[in-house]
ZATIRO-567369 format. One line per 4 residues: their letters; for each residue x, y, z of C-alpha. Coordinates in Angstrom, 3 decimals. Layout:
a> X:Y:Z  ...
% end
This chain:
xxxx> 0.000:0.000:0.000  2.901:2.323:1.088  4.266:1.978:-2.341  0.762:3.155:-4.092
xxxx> 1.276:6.541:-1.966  1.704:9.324:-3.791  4.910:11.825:-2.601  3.763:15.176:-1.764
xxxx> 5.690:18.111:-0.940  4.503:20.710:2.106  6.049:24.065:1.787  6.507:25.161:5.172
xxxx> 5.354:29.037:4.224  6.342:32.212:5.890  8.264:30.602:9.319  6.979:33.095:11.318
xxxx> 3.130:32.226:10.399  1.048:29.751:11.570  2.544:27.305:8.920  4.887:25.427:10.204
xxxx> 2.146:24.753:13.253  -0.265:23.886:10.913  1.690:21.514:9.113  3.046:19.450:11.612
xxxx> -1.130:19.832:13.217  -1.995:18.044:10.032  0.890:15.678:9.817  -0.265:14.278:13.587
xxxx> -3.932:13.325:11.316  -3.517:9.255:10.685  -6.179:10.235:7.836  -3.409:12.321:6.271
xxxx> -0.724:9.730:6.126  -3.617:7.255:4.715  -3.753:9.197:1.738  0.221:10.178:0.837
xxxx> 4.032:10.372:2.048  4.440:14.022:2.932  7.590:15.482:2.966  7.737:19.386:4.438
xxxx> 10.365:21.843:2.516  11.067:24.218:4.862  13.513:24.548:8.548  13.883:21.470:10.776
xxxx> 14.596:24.047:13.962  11.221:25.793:13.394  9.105:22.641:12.928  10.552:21.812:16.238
xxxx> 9.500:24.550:17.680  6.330:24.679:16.658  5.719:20.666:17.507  6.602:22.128:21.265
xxxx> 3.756:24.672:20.058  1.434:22.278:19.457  1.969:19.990:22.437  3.532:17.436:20.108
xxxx> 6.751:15.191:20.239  9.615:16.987:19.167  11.007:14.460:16.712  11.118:15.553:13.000
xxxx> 12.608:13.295:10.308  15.140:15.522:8.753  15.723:13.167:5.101  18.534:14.701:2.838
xxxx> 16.128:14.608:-0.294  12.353:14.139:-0.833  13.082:10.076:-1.785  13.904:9.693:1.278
xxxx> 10.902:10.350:3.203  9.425:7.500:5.485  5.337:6.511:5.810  3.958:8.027:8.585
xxxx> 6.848:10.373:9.461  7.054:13.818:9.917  9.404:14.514:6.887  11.520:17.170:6.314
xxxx> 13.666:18.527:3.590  15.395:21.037:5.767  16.469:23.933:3.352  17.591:27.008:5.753
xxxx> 19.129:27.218:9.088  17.074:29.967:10.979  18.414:30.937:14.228  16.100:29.942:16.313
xxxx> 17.380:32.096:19.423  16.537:35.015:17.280  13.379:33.696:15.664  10.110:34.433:17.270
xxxx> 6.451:33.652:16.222  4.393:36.389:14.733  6.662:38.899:14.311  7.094:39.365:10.308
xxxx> 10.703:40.221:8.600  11.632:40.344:5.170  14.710:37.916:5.773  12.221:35.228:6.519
xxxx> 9.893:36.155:3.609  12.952:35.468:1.513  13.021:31.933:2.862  9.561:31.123:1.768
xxxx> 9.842:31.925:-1.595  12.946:29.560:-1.819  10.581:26.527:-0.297  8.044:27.568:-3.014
xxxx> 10.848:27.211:-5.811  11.956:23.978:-4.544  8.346:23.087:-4.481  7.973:23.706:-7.720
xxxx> 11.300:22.190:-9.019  10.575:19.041:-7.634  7.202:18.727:-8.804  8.339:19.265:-12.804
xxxx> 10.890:16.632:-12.259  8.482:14.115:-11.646  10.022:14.103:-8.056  6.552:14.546:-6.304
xxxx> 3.515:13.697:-7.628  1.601:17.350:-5.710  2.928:20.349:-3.801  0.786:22.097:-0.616
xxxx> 1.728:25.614:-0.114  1.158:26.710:3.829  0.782:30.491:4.015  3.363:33.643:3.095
xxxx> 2.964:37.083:3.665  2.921:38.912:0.294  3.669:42.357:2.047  6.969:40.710:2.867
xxxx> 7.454:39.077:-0.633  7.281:42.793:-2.083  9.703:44.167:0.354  11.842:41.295:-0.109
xxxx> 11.798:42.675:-4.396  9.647:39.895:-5.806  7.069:41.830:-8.099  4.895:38.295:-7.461
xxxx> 1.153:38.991:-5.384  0.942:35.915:-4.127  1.631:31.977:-4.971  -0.117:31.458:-8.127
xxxx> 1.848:34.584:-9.560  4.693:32.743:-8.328  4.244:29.417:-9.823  2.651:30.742:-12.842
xxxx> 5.855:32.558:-14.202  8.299:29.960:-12.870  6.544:27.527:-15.137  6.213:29.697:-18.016
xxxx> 2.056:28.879:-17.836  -0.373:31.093:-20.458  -3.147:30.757:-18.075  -4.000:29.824:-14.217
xxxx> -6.778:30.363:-12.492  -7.805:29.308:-8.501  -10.942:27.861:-7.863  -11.583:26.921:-4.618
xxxx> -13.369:24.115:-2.847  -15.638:23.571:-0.299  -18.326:21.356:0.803  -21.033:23.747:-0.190
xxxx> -19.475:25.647:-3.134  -16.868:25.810:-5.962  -15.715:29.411:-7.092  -12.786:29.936:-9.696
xxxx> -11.915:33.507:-10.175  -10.529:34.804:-13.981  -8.340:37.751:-12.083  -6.767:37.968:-8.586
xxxx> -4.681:40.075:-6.552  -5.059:43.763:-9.051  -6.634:46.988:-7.957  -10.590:47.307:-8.297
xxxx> -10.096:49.888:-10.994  -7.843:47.710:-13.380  -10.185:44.679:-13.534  -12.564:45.882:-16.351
xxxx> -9.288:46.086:-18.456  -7.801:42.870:-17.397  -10.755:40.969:-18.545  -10.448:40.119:-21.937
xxxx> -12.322:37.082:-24.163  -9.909:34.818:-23.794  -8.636:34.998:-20.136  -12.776:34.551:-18.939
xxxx> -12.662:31.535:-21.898  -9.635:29.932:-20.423  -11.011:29.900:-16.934  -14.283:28.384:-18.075
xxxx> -12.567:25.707:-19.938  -9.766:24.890:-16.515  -12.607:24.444:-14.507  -14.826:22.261:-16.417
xxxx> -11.458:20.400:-16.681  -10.395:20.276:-13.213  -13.991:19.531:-12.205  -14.418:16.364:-14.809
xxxx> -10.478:15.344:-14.960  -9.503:16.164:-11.069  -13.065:16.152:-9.504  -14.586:13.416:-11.002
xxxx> -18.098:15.407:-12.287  -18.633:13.533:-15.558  -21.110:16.467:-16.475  -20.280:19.505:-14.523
xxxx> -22.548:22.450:-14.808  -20.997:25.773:-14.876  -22.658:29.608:-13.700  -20.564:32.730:-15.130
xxxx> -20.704:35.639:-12.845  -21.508:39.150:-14.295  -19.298:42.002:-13.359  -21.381:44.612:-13.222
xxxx> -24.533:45.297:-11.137  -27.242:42.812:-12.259  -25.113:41.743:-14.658  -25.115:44.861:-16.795
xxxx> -28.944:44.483:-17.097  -28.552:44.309:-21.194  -26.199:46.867:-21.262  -27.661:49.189:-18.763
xxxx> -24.953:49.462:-15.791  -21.891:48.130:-18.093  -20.720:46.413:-21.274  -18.743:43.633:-20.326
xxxx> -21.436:41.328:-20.327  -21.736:41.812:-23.780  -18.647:42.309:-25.227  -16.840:39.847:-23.073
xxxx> -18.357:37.361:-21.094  -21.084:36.329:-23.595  -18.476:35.499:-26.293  -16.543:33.648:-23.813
xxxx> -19.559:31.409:-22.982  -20.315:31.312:-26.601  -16.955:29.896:-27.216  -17.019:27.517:-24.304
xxxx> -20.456:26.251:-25.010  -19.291:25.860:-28.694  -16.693:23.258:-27.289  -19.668:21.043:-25.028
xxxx> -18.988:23.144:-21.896  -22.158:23.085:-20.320  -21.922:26.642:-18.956  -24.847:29.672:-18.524
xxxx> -24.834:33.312:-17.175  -23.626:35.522:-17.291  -25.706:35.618:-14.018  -25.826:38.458:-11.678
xxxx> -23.910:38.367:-8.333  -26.623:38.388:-5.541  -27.920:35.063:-7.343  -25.699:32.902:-8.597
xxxx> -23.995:31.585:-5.141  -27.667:30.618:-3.290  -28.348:28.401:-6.801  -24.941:27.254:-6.725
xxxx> -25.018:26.493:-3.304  -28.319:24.584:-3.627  -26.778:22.325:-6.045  -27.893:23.719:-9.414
xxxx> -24.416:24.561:-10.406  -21.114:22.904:-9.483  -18.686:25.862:-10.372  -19.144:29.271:-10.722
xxxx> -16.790:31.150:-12.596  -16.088:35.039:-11.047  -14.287:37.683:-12.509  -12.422:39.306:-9.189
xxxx> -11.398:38.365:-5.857  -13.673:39.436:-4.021  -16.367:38.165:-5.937  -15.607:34.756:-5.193
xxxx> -13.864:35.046:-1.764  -16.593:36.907:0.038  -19.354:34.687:-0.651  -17.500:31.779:-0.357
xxxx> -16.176:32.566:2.965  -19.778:32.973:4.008  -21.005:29.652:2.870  -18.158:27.473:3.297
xxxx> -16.178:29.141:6.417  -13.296:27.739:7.866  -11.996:24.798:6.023  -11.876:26.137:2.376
xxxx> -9.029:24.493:-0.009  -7.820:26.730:-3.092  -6.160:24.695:-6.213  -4.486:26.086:-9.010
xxxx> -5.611:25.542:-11.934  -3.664:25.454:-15.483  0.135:24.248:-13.924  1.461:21.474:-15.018
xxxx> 1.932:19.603:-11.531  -1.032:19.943:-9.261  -1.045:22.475:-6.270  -3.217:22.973:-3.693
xxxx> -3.177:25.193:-0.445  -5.190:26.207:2.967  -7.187:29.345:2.104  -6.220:31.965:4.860
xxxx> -3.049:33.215:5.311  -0.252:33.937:8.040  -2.263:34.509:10.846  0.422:36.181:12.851
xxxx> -1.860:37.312:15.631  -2.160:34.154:16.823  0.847:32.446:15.604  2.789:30.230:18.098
xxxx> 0.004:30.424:20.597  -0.992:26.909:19.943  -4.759:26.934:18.723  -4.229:27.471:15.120
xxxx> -6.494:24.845:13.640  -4.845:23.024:11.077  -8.246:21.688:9.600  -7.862:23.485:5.978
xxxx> -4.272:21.912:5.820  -5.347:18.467:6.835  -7.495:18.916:3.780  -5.415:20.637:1.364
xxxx> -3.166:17.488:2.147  -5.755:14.968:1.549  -7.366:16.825:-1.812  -4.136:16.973:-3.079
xxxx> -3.763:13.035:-2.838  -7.295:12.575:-4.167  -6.635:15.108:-7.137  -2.913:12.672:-7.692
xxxx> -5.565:10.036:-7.846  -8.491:11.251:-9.875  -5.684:11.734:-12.473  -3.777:8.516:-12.734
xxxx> -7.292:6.808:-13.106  -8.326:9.265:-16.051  -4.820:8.522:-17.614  -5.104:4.658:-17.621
xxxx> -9.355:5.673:-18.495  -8.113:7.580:-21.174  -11.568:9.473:-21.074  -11.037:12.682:-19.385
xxxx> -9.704:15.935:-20.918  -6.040:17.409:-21.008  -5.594:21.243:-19.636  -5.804:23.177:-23.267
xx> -6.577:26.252:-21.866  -2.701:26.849:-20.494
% end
């Protein structure tokens, strides 16, 4: 069975966040280490510390490469040295923001060799990325350009909902011109792929979300609609996506909720976060859609307030984990199937 396991690879995040507690949270879960062989990328001293956080055994299993990892083992790929007398919870510095990003790459780097089959990204603080000099809003930025990837988009799961979202982290004002035909086309088609591929929906139904007030009401409070989500559709339906709207806002997330849809596609952050958060709080994964390795992630971030306190719950990890593994499987099966759709969107 142990061989079966897929290898996944835990970035450890920003080591001052609630990551590292998180992680090693989850990796106590015998539910977790039914599913995969995780291995964390990130600082053996700080997982240490933030076992004694958690009330845990100290014990790590520091492994000089990812092959080396051990069933049931708290893994790690230790790849900094943080001095740990100077190293305190919660308190954010661009040194250690700097660190994160080099877990991400690694991350990343293993998961195009073929070296693990996932990667779970724990939390970083983006102010910290910027003062560090990336130009990169977050981890999907991140991972998009290091792959050289046309188009990602994150949908994110919960029990309740699905939302992917065609734009992310960019001003209010500069959405209307970052939405273009294609970009609102290439989300539709990720996440009827990711749904039937990764999900296993053999017929997913998809809602498009307008971006104006009552979805533009013909034209009324916007153009868009018109000239840019309808075409989109058009184009997607064209292609056997089975995919309606666009729908306006205050709608679209009761129906979906209620089962008549099983994705809806938004065109801005907070479109799809705020609602999302409302109906699915708490334990909400994000996945990235379009790479060519699968990622997944907890949906909140760093958490400093109440980092190294102890009662960070670690539940959105412990699922990230898992839903990676299930995604790892969903795939292999639609390989040998042969019958689910490759990414073309990307």
């Amino acid at each position: 069975m142990t061989a079966s396991l897929p290898l996944i690879a835990i970035t450890m995040g920003d080591p001052a966040g609630i990551g590292p507690e998180i992680v090693v949270k989850a990796l106590a879960r015998r539910e977790v280490h039914e599913t995969c062989i995780p291995v964390v990328l990130g600082d053996a001293g700080v997982l240490a510390k933030a076992r004694l956080v958690a009330g845990g055994p100290v014990a790590v299993n520091v492994v000089p490469t990812v092959e080396k990892a051990e069933a049931g083992a708290v893994n790690v790929v230790s790849y900094s040295s943080i001095n740990i007398d100077d190293f305190r919870f919660g308190e954010s510095r661009v040194d250690l923001g700097l660190i994160s990003t080099f877990y991400i790459v690694k991350a990343a780097e293993l998961a195009e060799a073929g070296r693990v089959q996932a990667i779970v990204t724990s939390p970083i603080n983006k102010a910290m990325l910027d003062q560090a000099g990336y130009a990169f809003s977050g981890h999907t930025e991140m991972l998009k350009d290091y792959t050289k990837t046309k188009h990602t988009a994150v949908m994110l799961v919960g029990d309740k909902l699905r939302v992917t979202r065609v734009t992310s982290h960019i001003p209010l004002k500069d959405i209307p011109c970052a939405l273009t035909e294609e970009r609102v086309y290439a989300a539709i088609r990720l996440t009827y792929e990711a749904l039937v591929r990764d999900l296993g929906i053999a017929e997913p139904r998809l809602a498009v979300c307008g971006l104006n007030p009552h979805a533009g009401q013909g034209g009324l409070f916007g153009e868009e609609e018109q000239t840019i989500l309808v075409p989109a559709l058009a184009r997607a339906k064209a292609e056997g996506v089975v995919a309606v709207g666009p729908y306006p806002a205050e709608k679209v997330f009761v129906r979906a909720r209620d089962g008549e849809f099983d994705a809806v596609v938004c065109m801005y952050h907070d479109q799809s976060l705020v609602p999302f958060r409302l109906i699915d709080p708490g334990f909400g994964v994000n996945i990235t859609l379009g790479l060519p390795f699968i990622r997944t992630s907890p949906d909140h971030g760093t958490a400093y307030s109440i980092a190294g306190k102890g009662y960070a719950s670690d539940g959105a990890m412990a699922r990230a984990i898992r839903l990676a593994a299930e995604l790892v499987a969903n795939r292999r099966q639609a390989t040998e199937a042969g019958g689910a759709p490759a990414p073309s969107a990307g």
